[in-house]
C-alpha positions as CSV (number, residue, x, y, z in Angstrom):
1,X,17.7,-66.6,-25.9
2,X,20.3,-64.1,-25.0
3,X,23.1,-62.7,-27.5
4,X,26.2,-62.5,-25.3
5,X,28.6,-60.2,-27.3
6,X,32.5,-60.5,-26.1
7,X,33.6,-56.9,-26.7
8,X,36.9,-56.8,-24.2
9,X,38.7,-59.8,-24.4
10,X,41.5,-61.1,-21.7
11,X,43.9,-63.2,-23.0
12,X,46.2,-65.0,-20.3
13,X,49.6,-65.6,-21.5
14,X,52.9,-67.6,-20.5
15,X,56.0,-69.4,-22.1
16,X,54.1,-72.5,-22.2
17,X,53.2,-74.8,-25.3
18,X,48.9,-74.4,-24.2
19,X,49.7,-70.6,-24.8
20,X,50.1,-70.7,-28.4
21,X,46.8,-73.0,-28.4
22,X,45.2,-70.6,-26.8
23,X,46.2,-67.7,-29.1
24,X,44.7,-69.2,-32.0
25,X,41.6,-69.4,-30.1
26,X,41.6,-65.7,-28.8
27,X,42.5,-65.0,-32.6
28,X,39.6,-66.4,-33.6
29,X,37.0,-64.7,-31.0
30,X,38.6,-61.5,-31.8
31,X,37.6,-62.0,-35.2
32,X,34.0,-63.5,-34.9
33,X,33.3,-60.8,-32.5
34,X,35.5,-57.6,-33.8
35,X,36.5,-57.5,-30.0
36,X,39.4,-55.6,-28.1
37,X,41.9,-57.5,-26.7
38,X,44.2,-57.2,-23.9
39,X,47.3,-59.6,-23.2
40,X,48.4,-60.3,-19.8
41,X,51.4,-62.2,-18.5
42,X,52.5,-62.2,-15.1
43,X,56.2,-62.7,-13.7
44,X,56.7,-64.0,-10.2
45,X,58.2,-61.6,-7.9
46,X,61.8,-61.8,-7.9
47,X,63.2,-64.5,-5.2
48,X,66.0,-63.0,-2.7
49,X,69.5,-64.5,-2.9
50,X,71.3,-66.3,-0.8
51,X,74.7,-65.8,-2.6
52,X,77.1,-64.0,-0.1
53,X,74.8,-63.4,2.6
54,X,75.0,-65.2,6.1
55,X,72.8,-65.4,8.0
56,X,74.6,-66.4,11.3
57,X,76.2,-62.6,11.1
58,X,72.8,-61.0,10.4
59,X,73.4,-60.5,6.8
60,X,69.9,-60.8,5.2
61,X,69.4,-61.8,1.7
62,X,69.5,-59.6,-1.2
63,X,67.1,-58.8,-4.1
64,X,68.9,-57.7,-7.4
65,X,67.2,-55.1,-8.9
66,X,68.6,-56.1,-12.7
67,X,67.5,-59.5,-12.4
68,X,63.3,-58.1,-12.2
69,X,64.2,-55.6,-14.6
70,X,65.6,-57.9,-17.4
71,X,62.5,-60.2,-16.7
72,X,59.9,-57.3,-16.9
73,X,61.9,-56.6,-20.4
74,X,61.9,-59.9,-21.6
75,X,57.9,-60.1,-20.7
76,X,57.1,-57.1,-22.8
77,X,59.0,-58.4,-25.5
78,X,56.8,-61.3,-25.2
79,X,53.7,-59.5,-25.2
80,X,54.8,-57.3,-27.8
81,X,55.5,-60.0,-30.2
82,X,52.0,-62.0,-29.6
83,X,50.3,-58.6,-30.2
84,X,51.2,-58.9,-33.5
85,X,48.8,-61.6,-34.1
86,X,46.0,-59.5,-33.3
87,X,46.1,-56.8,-36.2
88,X,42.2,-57.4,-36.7
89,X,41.4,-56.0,-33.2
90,X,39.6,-52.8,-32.2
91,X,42.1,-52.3,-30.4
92,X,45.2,-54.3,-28.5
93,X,45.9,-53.6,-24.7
94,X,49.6,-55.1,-23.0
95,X,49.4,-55.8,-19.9
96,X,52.8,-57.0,-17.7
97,X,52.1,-58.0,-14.1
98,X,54.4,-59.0,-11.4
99,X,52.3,-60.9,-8.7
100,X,50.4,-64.4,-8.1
101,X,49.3,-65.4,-11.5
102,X,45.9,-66.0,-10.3
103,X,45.7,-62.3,-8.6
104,X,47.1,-60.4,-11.3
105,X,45.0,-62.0,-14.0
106,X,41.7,-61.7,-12.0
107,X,42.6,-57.8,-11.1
108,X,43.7,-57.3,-14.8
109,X,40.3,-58.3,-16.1
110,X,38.6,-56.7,-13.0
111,X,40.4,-53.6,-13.7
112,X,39.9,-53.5,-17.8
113,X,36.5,-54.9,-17.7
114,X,36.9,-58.0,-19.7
115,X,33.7,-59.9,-21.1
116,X,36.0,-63.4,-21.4
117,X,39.1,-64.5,-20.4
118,X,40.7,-67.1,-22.5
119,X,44.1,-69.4,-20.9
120,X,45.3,-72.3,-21.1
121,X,45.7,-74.8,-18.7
122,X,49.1,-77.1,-18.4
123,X,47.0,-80.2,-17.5
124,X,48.7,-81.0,-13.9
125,X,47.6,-84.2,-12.1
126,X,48.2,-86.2,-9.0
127,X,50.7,-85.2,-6.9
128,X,51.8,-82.2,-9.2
129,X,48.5,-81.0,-9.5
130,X,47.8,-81.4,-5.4
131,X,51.0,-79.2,-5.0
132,X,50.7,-76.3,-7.0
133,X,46.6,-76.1,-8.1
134,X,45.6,-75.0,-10.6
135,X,45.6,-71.5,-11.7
136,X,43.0,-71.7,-14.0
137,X,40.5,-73.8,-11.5
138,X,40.8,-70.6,-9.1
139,X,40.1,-68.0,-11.5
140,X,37.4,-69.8,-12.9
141,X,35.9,-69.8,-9.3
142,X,36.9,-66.0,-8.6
143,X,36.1,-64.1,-12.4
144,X,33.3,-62.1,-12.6
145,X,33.0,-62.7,-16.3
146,X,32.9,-66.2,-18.7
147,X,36.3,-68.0,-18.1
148,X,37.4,-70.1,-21.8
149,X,39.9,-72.8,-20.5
150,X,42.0,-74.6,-23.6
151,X,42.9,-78.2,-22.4
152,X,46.2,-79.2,-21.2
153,X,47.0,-81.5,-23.8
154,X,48.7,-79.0,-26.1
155,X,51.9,-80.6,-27.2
């Protein structure tokens, strides 16, 4: 029987209650294993507005440049501050992504190498669930590495 060893661990991250569920469990593999960790979150590309732009007199939308800057800020904040659970790791690696969740978090651990990725899921179902997947379902179908998936029911 093989001895898989999880030396570069990829921890998924979001503002969701399964996150902090899943940072006790990331907390705990780093310790078993004396892994490295890195963090990733990912912030949707900022939407164009609508707000005084008409379109019947060609004006197009516009993108506010402040508005992606004060969400990368308050991502890294975010990262910053869950980092600070993870004193006992080799080391700790931050990683803030703007992109498809699923994309970003399968390039991050592509990129960096990770032996597991640990996130949680938010449990959709039915209709909800039909609508927006799952992100966790695709990257378990798309990693090249073991996937760790902490159940939806995290309240």
């Amino acid at each position: 029987m093989s001895s898989h060893r999880f030396n570069r661990i990829l921890l998924a991250v979001d503002d969701t209650p399964c996150t902090v569920k899943a940072i006790d469990y990331a907390k705990d593999l780093v310790r078993e294993f004396r892994s490295s960790i890195a963090l990733v979150t990912v912030v949707p590309p900022t939407s164009p507005a609508n707000y005084g732009a008409d379109p019947l007199l060609g004006q197009q939308p516009i993108i506010v440049p402040e508005v992606s800057e004060i969400q990368q800020e308050s991502a890294q904040r975010f990262l910053e501050s869950i980092a600070a659970h993870f004193e006992g790791a080799q080391e700790v690696f931050l990683f803030n992504k703007v992109g498809h969740v699923r994309d970003e978090i399968l390039s991050t651990a592509t990129e960096w190498t990770a032996d597991l990725i640990v996130m949680g899921s938010n449990g959709r179902t039915g209709f909800e669930h039909f609508i927006s997947g799952s992100v966790s379902e695709s990257v378990i179908r798309k990693a090249n590495c073991p996937v760790l998936v902490i159940p939806g029911k995290c309240e």
